[in-house]
DRENNUMAR-913938 format. One record per residue (C-alpha): residue number from 0; chain; x, y, z. Coordinates in Angstrom, 1 decimal, decimal comma. Each point is the difference from the previous one (the first is absolute). Layout:
% residues N
<r><fidren>NUM</fidren><keza>A</keza><c1>X</c1><c2>Y</c2><c3>Z</c3></r>
...
***
This chain:
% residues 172
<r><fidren>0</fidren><keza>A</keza><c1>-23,5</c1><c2>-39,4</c2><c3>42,6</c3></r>
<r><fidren>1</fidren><keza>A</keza><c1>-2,4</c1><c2>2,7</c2><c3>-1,9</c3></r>
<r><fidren>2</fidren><keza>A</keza><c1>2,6</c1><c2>2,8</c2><c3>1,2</c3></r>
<r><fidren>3</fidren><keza>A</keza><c1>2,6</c1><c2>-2,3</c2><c3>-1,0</c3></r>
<r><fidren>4</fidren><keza>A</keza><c1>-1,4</c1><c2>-0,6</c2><c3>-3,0</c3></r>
<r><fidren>5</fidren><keza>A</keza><c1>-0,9</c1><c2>3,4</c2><c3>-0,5</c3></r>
<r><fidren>6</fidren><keza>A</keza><c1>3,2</c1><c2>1,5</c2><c3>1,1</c3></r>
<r><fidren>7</fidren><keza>A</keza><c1>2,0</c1><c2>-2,5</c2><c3>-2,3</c3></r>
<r><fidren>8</fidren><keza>A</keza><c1>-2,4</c1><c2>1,1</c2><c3>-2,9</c3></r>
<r><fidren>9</fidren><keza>A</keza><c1>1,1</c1><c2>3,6</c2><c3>0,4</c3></r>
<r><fidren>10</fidren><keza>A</keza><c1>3,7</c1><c2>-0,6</c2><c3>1,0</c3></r>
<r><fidren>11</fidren><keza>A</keza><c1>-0,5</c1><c2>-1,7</c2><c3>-4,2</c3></r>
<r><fidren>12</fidren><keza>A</keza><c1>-2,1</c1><c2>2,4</c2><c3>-1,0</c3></r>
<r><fidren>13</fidren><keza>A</keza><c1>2,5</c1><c2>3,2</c2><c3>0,9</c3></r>
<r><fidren>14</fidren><keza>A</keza><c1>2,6</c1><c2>-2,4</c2><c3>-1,7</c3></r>
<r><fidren>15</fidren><keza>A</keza><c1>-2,1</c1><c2>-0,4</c2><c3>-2,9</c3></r>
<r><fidren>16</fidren><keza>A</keza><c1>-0,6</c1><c2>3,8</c2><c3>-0,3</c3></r>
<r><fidren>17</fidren><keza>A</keza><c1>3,5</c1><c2>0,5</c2><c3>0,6</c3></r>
<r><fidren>18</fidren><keza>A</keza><c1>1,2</c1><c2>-2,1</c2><c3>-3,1</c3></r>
<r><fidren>19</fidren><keza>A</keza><c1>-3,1</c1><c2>1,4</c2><c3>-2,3</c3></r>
<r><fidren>20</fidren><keza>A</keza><c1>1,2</c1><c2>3,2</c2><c3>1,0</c3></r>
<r><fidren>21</fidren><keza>A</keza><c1>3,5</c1><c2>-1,4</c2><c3>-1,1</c3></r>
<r><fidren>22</fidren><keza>A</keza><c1>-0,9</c1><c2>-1,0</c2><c3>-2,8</c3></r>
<r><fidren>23</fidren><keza>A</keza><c1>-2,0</c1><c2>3,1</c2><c3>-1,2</c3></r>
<r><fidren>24</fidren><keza>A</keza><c1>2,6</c1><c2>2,0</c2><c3>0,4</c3></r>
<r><fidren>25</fidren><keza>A</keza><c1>2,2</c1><c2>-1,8</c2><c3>-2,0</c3></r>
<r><fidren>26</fidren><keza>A</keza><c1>-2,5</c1><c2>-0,5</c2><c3>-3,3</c3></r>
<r><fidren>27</fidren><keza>A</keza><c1>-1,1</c1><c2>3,5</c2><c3>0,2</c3></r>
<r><fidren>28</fidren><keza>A</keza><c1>1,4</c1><c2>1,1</c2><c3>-3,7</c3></r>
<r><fidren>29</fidren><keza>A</keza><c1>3,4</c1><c2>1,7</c2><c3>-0,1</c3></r>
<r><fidren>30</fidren><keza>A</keza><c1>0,2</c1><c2>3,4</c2><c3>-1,2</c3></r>
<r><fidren>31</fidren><keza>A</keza><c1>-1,4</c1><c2>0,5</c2><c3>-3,9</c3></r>
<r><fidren>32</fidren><keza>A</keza><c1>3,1</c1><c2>-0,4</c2><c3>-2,1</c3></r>
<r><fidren>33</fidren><keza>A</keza><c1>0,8</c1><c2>1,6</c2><c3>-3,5</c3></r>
<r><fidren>34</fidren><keza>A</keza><c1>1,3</c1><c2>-1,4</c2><c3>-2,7</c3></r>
<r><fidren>35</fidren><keza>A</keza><c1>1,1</c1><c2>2,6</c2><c3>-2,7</c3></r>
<r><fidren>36</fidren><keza>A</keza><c1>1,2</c1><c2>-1,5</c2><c3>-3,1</c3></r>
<r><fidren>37</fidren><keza>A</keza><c1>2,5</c1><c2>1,1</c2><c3>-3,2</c3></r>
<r><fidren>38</fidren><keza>A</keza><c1>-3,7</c1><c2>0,2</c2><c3>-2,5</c3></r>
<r><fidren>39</fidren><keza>A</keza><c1>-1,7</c1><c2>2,1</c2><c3>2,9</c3></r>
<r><fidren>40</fidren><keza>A</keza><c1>-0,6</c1><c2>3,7</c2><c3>-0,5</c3></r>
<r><fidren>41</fidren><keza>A</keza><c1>-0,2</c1><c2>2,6</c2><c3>2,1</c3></r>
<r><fidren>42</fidren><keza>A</keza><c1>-2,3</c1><c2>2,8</c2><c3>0,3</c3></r>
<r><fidren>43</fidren><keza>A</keza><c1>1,4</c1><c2>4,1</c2><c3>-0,1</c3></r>
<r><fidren>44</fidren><keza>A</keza><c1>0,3</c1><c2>1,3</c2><c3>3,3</c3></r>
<r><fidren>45</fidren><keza>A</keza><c1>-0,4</c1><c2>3,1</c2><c3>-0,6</c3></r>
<r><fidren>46</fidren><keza>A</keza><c1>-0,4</c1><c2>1,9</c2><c3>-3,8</c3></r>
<r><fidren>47</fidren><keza>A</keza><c1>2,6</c1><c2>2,3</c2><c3>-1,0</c3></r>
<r><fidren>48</fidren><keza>A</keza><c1>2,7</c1><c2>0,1</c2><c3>-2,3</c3></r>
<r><fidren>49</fidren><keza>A</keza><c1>3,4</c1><c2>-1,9</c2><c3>1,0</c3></r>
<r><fidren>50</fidren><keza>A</keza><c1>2,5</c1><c2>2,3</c2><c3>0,6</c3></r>
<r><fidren>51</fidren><keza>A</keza><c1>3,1</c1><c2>-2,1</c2><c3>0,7</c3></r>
<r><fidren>52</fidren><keza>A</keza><c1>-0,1</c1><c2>-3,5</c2><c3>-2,0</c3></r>
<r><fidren>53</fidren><keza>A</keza><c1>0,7</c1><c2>-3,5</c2><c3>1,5</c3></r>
<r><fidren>54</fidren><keza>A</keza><c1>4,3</c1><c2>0,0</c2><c3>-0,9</c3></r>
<r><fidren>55</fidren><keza>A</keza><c1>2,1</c1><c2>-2,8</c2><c3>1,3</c3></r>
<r><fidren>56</fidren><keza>A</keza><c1>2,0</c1><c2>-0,9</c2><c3>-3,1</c3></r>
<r><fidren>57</fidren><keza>A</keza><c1>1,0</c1><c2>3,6</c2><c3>-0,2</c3></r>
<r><fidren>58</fidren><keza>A</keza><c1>0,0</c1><c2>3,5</c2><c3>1,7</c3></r>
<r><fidren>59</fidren><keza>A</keza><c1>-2,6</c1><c2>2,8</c2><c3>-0,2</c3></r>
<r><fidren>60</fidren><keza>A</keza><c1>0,6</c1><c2>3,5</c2><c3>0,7</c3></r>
<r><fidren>61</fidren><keza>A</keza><c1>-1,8</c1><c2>1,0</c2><c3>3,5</c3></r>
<r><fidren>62</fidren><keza>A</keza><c1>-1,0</c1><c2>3,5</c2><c3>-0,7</c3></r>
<r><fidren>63</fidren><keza>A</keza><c1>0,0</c1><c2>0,8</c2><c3>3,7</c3></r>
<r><fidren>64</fidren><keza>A</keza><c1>3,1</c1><c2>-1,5</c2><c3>1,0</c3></r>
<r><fidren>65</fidren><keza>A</keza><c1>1,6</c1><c2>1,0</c2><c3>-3,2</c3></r>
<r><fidren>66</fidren><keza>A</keza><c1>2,0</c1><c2>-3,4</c2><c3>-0,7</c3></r>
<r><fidren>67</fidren><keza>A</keza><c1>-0,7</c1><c2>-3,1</c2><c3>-1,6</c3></r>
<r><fidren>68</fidren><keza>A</keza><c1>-1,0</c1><c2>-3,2</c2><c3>1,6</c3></r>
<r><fidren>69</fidren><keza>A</keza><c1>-1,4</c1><c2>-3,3</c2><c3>0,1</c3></r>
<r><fidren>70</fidren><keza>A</keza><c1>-3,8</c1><c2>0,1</c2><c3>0,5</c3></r>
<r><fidren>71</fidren><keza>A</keza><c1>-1,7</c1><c2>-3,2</c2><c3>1,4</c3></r>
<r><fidren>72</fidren><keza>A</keza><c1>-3,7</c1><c2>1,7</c2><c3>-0,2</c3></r>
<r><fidren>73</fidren><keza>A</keza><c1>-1,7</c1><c2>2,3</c2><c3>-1,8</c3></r>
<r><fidren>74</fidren><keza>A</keza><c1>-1,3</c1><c2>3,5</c2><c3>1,3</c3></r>
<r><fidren>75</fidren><keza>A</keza><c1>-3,5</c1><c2>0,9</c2><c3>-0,9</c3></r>
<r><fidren>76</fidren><keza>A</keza><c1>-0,6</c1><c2>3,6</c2><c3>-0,2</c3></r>
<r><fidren>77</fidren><keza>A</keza><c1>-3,4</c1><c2>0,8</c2><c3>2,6</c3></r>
<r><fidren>78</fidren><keza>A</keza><c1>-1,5</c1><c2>2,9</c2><c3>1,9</c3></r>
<r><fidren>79</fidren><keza>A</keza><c1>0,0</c1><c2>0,4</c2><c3>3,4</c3></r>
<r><fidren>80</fidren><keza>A</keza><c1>-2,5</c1><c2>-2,1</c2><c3>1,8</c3></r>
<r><fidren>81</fidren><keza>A</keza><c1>-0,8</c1><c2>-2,0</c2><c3>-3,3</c3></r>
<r><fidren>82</fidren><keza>A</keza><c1>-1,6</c1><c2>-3,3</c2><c3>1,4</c3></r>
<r><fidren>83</fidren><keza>A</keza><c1>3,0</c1><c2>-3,4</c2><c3>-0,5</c3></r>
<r><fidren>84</fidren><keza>A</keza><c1>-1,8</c1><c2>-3,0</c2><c3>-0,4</c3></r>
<r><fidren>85</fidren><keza>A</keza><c1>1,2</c1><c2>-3,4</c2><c3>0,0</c3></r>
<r><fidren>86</fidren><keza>A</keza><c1>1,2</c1><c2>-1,7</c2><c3>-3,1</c3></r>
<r><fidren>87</fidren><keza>A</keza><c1>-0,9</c1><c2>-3,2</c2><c3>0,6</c3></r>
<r><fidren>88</fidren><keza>A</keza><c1>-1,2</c1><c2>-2,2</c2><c3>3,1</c3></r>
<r><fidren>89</fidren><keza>A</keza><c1>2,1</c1><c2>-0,3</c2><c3>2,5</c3></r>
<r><fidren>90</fidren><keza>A</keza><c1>1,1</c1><c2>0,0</c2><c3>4,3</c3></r>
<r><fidren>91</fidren><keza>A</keza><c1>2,2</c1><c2>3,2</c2><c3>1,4</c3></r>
<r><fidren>92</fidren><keza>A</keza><c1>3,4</c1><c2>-1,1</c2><c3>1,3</c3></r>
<r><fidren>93</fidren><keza>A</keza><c1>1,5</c1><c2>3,4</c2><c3>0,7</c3></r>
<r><fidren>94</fidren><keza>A</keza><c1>-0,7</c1><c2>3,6</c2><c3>0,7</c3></r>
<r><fidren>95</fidren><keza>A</keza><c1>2,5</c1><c2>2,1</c2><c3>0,2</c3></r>
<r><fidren>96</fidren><keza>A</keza><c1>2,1</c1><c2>3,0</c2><c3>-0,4</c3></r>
<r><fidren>97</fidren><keza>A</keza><c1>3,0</c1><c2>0,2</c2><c3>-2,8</c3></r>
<r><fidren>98</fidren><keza>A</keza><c1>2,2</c1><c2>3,4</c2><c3>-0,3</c3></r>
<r><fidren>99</fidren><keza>A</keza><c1>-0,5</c1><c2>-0,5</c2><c3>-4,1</c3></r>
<r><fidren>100</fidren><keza>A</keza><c1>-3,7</c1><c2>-0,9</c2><c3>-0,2</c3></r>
<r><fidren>101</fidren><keza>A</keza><c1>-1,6</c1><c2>0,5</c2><c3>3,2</c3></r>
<r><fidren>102</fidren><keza>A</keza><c1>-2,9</c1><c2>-1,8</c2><c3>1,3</c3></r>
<r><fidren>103</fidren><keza>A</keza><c1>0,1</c1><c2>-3,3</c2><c3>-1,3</c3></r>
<r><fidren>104</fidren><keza>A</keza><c1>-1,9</c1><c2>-2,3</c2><c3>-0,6</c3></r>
<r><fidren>105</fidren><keza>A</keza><c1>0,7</c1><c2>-3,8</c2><c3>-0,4</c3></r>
<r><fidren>106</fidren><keza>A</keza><c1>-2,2</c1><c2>-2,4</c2><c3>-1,4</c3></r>
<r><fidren>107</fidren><keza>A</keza><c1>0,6</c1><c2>-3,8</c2><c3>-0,6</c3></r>
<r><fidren>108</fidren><keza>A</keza><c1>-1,9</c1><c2>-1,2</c2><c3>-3,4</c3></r>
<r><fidren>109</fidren><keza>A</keza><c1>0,9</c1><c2>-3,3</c2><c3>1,0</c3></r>
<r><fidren>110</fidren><keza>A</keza><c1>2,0</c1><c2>-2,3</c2><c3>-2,3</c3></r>
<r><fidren>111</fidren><keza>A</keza><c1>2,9</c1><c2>1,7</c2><c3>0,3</c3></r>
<r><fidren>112</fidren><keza>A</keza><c1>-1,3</c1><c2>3,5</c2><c3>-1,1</c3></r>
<r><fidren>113</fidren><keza>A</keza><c1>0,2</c1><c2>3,0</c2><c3>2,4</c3></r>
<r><fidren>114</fidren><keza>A</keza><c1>-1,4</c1><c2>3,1</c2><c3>-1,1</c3></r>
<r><fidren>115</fidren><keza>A</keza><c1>1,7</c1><c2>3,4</c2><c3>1,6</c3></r>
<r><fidren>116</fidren><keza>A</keza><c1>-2,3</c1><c2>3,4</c2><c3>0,0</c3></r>
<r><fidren>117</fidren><keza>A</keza><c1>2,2</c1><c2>3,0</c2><c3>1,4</c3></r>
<r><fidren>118</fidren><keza>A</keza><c1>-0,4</c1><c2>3,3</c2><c3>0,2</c3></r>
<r><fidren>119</fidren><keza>A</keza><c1>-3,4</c1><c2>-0,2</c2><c3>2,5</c3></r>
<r><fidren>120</fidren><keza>A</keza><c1>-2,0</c1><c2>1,8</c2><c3>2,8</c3></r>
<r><fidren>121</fidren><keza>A</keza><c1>-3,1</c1><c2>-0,6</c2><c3>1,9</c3></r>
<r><fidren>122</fidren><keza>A</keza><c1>0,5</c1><c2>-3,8</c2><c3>-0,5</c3></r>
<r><fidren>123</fidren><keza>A</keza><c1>-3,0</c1><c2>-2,0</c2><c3>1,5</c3></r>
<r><fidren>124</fidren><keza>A</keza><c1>1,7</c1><c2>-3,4</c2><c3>-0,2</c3></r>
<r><fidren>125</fidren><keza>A</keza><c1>2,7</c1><c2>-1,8</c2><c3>2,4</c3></r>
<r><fidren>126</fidren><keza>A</keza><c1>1,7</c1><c2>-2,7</c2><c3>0,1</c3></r>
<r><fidren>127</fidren><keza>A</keza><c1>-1,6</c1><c2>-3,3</c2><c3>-0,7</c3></r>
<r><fidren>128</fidren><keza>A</keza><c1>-3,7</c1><c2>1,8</c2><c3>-1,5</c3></r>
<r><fidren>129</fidren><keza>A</keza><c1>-0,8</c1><c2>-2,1</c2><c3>-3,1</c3></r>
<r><fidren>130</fidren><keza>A</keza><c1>-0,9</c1><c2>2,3</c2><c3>-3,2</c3></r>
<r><fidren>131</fidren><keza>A</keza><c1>-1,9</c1><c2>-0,7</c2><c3>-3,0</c3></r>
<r><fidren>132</fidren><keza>A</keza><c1>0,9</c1><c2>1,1</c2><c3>-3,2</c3></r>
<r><fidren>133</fidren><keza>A</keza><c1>-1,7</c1><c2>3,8</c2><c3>0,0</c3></r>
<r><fidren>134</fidren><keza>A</keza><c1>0,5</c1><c2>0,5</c2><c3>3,8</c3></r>
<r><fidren>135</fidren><keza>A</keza><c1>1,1</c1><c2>3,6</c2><c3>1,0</c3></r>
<r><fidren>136</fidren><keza>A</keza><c1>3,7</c1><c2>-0,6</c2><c3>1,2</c3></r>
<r><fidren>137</fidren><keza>A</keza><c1>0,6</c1><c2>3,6</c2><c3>0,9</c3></r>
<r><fidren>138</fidren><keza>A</keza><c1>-0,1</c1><c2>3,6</c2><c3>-1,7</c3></r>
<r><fidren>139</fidren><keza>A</keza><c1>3,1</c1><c2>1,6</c2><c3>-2,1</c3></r>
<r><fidren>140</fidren><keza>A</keza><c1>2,1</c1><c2>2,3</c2><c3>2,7</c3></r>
<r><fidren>141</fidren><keza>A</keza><c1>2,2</c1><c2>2,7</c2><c3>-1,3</c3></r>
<r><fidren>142</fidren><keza>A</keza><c1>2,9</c1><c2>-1,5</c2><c3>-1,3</c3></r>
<r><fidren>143</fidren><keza>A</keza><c1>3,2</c1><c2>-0,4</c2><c3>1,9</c3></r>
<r><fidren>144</fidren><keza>A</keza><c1>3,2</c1><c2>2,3</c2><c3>-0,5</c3></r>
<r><fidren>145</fidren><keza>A</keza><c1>1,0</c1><c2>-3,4</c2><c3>-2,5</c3></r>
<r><fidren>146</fidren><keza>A</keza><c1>-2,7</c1><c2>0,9</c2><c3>-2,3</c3></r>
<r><fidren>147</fidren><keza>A</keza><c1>-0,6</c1><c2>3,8</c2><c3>0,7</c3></r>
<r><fidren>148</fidren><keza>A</keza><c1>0,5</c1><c2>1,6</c2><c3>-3,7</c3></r>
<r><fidren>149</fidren><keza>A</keza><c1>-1,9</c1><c2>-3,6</c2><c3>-1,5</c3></r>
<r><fidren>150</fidren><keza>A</keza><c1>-3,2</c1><c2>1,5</c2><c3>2,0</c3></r>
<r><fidren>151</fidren><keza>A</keza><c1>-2,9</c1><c2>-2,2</c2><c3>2,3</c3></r>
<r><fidren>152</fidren><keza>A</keza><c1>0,5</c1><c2>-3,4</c2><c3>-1,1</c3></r>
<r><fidren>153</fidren><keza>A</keza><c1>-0,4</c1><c2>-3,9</c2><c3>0,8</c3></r>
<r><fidren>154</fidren><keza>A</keza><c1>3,0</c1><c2>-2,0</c2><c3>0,0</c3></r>
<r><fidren>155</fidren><keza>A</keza><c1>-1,3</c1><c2>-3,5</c2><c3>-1,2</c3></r>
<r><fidren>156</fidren><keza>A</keza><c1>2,7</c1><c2>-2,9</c2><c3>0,1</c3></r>
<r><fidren>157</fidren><keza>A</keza><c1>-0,9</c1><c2>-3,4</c2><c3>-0,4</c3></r>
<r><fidren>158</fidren><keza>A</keza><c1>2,1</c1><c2>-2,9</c2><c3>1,3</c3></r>
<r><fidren>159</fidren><keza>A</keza><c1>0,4</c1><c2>-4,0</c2><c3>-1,0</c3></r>
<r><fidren>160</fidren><keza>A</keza><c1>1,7</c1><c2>-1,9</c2><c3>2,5</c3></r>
<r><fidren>161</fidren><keza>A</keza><c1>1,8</c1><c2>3,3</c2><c3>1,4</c3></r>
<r><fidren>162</fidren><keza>A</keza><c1>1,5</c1><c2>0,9</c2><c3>-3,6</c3></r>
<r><fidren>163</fidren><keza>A</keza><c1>-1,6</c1><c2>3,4</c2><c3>-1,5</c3></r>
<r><fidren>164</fidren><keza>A</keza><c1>-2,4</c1><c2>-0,8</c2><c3>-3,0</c3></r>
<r><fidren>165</fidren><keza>A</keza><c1>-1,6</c1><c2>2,8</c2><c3>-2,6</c3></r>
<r><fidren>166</fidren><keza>A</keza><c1>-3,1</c1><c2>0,4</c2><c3>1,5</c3></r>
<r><fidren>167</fidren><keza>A</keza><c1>-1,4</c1><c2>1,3</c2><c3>-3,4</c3></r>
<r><fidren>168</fidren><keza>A</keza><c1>0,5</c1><c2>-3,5</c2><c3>-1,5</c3></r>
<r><fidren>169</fidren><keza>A</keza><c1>-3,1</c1><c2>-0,7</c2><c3>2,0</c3></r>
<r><fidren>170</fidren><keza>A</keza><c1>-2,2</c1><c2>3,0</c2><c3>0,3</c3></r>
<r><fidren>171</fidren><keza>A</keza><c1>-3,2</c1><c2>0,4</c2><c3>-2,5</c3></r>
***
């Protein structure tokens, strides 16, 4: 009766261990969300003059591409290798690369807010690494044939709910 005892013990113990393990795994803490608000501010990425401004009620002329257009970021002007840092806290959701800016970066801010840093090399982040506000997001590259004659520069766009926002609103 000991061994079946003892064998019945186990035979609820393993089932005990298999349902802790259960659970544990399901109260483990999901991934740190963000929550980026309208009164939040964000920090410069990078310090430099802007070169193109933040324009989606009207054109501005592209020097490069010699024509006016629409501009749903602004372009920060930066020396090659210049450390980008992050503006505010944040988790990676893309890297990738664009024809017009390059290496991109995409970072969720979380309520809504998505802040877009173009215009990269050497980036030490992928998808899914969490960033604190200050965290090197990559180095300024030489700029692509879109933004040749504007010089090394940072394209910085900011998003709310996928609609292009002035990011300046919210820099200090």
């Amino acid at each position: 009766m000991a061994d079946a005892a003892g064998q019945d013990g186990g035979e609820n113990l393993a089932e005990q261990v298999q349902e802790t393990s259960g659970s544990v795994s399901q109260t483990v803490p999901a991934a740190e969300t963000f929550d980026f608000q309208a009164q939040d501010h964000l920090a410069w990425p990078i310090s430099g003059n802007v070169v193109l401004d933040y324009s989606m009620d009207g054109t501005i002329y592209f020097p490069t591409l010699k024509q006016y257009r629409y501009n749903p970021a602004i372009v920060i002007s930066g020396a090659v290798g210049t450390p980008v840092t992050a503006a505010a806290d944040g988790k990676v959701t893309d890297v990738s690369v664009h024809a017009e800016t390059g290496t991109t970066v995409t970072v969720d801010l979380g309520g809504g807010y998505t802040a877009i840093y173009g215009q990269l090399k050497e980036v030490p982040v992928k998808e899914g690494s969490v960033l604190s506000a200050g965290d090197l997001v990559g180095y300024v590259s030489e700029p692509t044939k879109y933004y040749s004659t504007e010089g090394s520069n940072l394209y910085f766009a900011l998003q709310k709910d996928g609609a292009p926002t002035d990011p300046v609103e919210y820099l200090q």
